[in-house]
N, C-alpha and C positions, 0 to 999 in steps of 0.2 A: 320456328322458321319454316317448316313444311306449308304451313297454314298460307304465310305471305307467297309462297312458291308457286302454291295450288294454280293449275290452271294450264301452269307453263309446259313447257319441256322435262322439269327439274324435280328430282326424287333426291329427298334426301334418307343417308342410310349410315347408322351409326354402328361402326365397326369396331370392336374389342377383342385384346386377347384373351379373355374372358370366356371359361365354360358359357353352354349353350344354357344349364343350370343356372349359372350363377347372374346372367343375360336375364334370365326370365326373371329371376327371385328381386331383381335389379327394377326391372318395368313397374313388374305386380306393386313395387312399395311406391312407386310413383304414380300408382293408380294408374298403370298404362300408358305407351309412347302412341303417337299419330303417325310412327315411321319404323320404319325395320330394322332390327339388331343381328348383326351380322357376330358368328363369333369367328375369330381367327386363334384359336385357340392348338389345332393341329392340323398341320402341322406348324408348331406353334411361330408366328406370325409371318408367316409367309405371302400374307395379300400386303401388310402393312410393307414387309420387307422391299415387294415387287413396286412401292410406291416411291421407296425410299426413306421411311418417316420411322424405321425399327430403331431404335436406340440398342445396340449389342451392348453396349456397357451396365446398363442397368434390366438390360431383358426385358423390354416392355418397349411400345413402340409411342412414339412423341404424342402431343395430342396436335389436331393435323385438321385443317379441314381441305377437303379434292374437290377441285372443281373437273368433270370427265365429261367431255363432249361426248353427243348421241354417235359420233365415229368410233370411241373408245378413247381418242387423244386428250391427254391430260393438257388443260387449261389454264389451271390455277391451284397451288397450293401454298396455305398457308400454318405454319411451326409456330406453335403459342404452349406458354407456362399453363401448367394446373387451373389458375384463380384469374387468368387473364381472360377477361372477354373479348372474341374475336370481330373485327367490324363487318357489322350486317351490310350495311353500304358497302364496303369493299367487296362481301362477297354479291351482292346482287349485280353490282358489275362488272363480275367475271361472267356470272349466267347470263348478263346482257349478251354477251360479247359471243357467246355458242351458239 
């Protein structure tokens, strides 16, 4: 997705509660990411929480993607399962819209 982004305003940044460890060991077996892995690991999910996307029942935070204007104002967010793919069109027309 970065790749299609290039150019714009638009960084994308893939945030885990995930050791800063366990982040890397994660990349390295994907032959490396084209974008930043953020851990929110401690205090343990506290960027995911401030977004609203922490799930406290299961202690782990949804999988989520943020769309955050160059103000800081959140744009767009959107709550999807495991195995769902989330629509690229939808989100390219959130980053339209910032």
């Amino acid at each position: 997705m970065q790749e299609r982004f290039a150019g714009g305003s638009a960084q994308v940044v893939g945030i885990s509660c995930d050791s800063v460890y366990t982040l890397k060991a994660w990349a390295e077996s994907l032959g490396g990411t084209k974008y930043p892995l953020c851990s929110d690991f401690w205090p343990h999910g506290k960027v995911t929480q401030s977004y609203g996307v922490f799930n406290d029942e299961i202690g782990r935070p949804e999988r989520a993607i943020i769309v955050v204007d160059a103000a800081g104002i959140v744009r767009y967010i959107d709550v999807h399962q495991l195995r769902e793919v989330p629509d690229e069109e939808e989100i390219a027309q959130a980053l339209e819209k910032c």
